[in-house]
N, C-alpha and C positions, 0 to 999 in steps of 0.2 A: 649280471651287472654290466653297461656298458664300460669302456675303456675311458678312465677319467684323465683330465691331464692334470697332472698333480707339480704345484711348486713349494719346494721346500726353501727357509730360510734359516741358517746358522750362521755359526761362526766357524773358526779353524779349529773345530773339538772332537775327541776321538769316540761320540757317541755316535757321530755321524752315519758314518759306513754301516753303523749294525739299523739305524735306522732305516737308509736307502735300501739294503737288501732286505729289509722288513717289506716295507710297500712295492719294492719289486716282486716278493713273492705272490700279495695279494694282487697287482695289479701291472702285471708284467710290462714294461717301456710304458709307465705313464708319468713317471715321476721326474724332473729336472730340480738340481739343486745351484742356489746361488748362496755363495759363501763369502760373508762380509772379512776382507784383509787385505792391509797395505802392506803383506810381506806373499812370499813365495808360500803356499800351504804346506804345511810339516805332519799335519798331522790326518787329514779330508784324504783319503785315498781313491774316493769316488769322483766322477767325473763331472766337474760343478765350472759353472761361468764366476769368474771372479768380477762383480761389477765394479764400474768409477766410485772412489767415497763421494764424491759429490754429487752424483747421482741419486746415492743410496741418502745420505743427508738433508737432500732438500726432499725426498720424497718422489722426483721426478721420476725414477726410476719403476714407479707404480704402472705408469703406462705401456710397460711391455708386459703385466699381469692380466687384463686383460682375458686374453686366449684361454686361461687355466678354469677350472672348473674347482678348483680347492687349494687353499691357500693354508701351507703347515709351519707357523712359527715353533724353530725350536730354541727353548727359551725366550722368555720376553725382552730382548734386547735394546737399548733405547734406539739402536743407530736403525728398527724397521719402523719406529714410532709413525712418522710423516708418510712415509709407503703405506702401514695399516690403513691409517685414514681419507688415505687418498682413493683407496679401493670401492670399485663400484661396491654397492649393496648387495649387490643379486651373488658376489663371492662369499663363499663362506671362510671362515678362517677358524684356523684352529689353533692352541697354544699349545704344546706339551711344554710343560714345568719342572724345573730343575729344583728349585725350591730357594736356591739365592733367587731367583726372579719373582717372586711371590714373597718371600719372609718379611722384608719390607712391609706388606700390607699384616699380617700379623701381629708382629711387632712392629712398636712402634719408635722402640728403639734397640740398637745391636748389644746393647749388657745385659738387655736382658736375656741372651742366648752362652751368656758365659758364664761359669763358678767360680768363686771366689777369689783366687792366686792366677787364674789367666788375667782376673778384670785386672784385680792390682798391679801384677806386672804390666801391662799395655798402660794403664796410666801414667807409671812411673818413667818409663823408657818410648812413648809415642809422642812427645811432646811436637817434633819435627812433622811425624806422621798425619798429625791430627792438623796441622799449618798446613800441608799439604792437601792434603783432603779436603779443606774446607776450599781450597785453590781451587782443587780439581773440581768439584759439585758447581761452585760458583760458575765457569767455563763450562760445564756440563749442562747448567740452567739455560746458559745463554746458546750455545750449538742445539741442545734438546728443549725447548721451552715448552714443547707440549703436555697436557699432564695425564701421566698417566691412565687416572679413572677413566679418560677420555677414547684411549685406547684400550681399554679393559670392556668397556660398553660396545665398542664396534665390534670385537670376536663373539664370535659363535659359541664355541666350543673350547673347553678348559680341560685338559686333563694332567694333574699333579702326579707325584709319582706316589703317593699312596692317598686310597679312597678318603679317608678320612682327612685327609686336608684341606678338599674342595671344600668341605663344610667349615674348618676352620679361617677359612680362604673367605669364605664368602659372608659368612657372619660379621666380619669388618671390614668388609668392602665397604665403601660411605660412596659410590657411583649408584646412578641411577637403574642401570641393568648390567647381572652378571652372566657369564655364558654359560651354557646347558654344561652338566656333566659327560664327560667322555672316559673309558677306561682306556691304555697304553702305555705296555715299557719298553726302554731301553734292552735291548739281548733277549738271547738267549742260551739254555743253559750249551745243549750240545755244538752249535755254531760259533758260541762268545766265549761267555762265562766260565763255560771249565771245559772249551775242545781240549782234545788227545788224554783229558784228566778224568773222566766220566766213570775211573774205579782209582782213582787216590784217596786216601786219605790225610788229614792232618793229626800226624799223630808225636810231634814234636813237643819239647817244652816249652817254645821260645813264646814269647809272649806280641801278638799285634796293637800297636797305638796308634789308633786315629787312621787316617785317612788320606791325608793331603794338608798342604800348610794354610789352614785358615784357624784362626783363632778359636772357632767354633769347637771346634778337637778338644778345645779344654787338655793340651797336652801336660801343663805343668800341675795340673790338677790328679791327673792320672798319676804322674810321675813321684808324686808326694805321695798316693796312697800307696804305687807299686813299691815303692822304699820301707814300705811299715811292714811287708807281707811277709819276709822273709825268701826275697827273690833269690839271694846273692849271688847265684851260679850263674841263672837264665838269661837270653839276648832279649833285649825291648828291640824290635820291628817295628819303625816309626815310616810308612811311605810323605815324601814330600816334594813329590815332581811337583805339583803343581800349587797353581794361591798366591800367597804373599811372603815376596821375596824377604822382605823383613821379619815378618817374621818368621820364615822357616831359620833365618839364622839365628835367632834367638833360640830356637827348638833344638838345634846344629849346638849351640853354645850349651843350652842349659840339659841336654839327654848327656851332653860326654861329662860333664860336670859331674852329675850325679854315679851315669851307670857306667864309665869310663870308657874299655875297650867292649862293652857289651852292645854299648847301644848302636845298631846299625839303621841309621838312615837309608830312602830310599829315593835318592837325589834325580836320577835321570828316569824320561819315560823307557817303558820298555815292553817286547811284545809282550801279549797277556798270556802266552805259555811261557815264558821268564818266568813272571812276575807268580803266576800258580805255583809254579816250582819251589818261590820262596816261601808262599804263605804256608805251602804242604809241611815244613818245620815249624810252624805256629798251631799248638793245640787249642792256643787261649787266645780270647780277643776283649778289648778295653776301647767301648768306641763311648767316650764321655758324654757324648753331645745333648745338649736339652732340645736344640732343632733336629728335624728329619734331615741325616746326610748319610753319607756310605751304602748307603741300601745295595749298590753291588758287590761293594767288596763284604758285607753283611750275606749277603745270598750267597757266594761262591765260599765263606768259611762254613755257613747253615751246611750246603752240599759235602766239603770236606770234613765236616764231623767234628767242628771245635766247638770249645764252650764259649759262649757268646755274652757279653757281660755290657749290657745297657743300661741307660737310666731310664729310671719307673715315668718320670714326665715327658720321656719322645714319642712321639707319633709311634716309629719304629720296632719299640719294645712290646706298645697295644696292639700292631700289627699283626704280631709274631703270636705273643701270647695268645689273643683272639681265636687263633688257629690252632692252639695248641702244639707249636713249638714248645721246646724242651731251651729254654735259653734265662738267663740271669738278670739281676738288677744289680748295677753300681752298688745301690743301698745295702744289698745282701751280703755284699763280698764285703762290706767295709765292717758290716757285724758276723761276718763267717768268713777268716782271712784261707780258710781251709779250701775253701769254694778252687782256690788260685792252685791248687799244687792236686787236684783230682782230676784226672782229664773224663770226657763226657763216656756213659756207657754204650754199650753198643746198641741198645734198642734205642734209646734215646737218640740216636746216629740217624738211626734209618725213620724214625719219626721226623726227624728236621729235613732229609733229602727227600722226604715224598711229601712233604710243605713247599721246599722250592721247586718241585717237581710240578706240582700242580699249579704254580704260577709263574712260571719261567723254560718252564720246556717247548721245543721250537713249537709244539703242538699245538701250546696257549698261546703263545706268542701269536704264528700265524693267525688264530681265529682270533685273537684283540683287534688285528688291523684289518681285518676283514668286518669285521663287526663296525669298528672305529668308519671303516668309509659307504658300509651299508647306512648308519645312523647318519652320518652327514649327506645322504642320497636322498635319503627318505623328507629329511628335513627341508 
């Protein structure tokens, strides 16, 4: 294969780095990354041009692209909207998807990604939020006016973070053309995921909630059934670096309410051998979501050998299941509160880590992005 010159586009997000060193393996000094932010980068450790926003806003900024042989959106961001389209034809582009950048065309609208007590509480207490919001989109129509399908028609290539979503993805697409399928993740196991940890186990009580502070967590949902189960001893493990400041305060408000000095927050970011270290006291995991989220911190408890407890309608749970992972449904635990106080067997252990093993080890990894720019070659 010859030496492509590859640009990538993001934001200041900490998938980044494990991306850049991805397609540097496959295609050693081809890759240059530009990273949209009007702050100093906190989190991009790799070495990226930080363009003008006005540049990047009007699109103008297309014509240093150019020179590049491959064009790699990560995430669909609106602020590369005008850039996509300004892009000769003869470039290819490609999307990788985070799945906020997609769910939007799934649903059609955001409750239906929420259960019961998260919706009602966000009704009752976003009255401000929701004036807000409607501010920000309004200001967003008018700086972004282009529409999306428009930008979905000119990429190439689409790859979600799990296969089956392309197909959900694209069954309600209402544009004219959608882009080929692509396979690509984020990490891997030995390099990312679980470096220095690669023989821990998690064989703790404490229990993991959710993810990150997005509504989607369905945290107070969790937290009503964790209360029925006969917890009373165990930490609830809630991370909420990141998301929505409002609400993670409410989560802040309503975890100490219930579980008092149990419930530990997970406020700041922190290296991912930290953050391992905590989850290795978590045997149990409660990721509520009806949308595909968490998939890594899903993978890295799969490897550490906890019981993993999703619901039967996400993407994530058919994923796992498909494959014959050894993992749970919300549903199950709510009719078998026993599920919560058994930790996973041991062959059952080693069933889950040779599942993420065979889709997440640097081995797979390497040959996706090697595959990923052979398919964009050929095309």
């Amino acid at each position: 294969m010859k030496t492509l010159k590859i640009l990538h586009l993001a934001r200041d997000e900490k998938f980044i780095d494990q991306a850049i060193k991805a397609f540097e393996h496959a295609a050693p000094g081809a890759s240059d990354l530009y990273v949209y932010s009007n702050k100093p980068l906190k989190l991009v450790k790799s070495r990226a041009t930080i363009p003008s926003i006005t540049s990047v806003l009007t699109g103008k900024i297309s014509k240093h692209f150019s020179k590049y042989d491959l064009i790699i959106v990560h995430s669909l961001d609106q602020v590369w909207y005008k850039a996509i389209l300004k892009l000769p034809k003869s470039i290819p582009v490609v999307w990788i998807g985070w799945g906020y950048d997609y769910y939007d065309i799934i649903y059609d609208s955001r409750t239906k990604t929420l259960l019961p007590l998260t919706s009602l509480e966000l009704n009752i207490t976003s009255n401000k939020a929701k004036l807000f919001k409607k501010i920000k989109n309004t200001l967003k129509k008018i700086v972004f006016p282009t529409n999306k399908s428009k930008v979905v028609e000119r990429i190439n290539f689409f790859s979600p973070v799990l296969p089956a979503e392309y197909i959900m993805v694209s069954t309600q697409f209402s544009g004219k053309k959608f882009p080929d399928y692509a396979l690509w993740n984020y990490g891997n196991l030995e390099e990312d995921l679980v470096k220095d940890f690669t023989n821990a186990q998690a064989n703790g009580s404490s229990i993991l909630v959710g993810n990150s502070a997005s509504a989607e967590n369905n945290h107070l949902d969790s937290f009503f059934l964790l209360s029925n189960l006969g917890i009373d001893s165990r930490e609830i493990i809630s991370p909420l670096s990141y998301g929505d400041e409002q609400y993670r305060d409410l989560i802040l408000k309503k975890g100490r309410e219930q579980f008092g000095d149990r419930f530990e927050p997970l406020i700041d970011f922190m290296p991912i051998g930290d953050y391992v270290k905590i989850l290795e006291s978590c045997g149990f995991v409660i990721m509520n979501h009806i949308r595909q989220q968490a998939v890594g911190n899903i993978v890295i408890m799969l490897y550490l050998g906890a019981k993993i407890f999703l619901r039967e309608e996400c993407p994530t749970y058919n994923f796992f299941r498909d494959q014959g992972a050894v993992i749970f449904s919300i549903q199950e635990l709510e009719k078998n509160p026993a599920l919560i106080h058994e930790q996973l067997d041991n062959a059952s252990m080693m069933i889950n880590r040779h599942i993420v093993k065979n889709n997440w080890s640097k081995e797979v990894s390497d040959k996706k992005t090697r595959l990923l720019l052979k398919q964009v070659c050929n095309a």
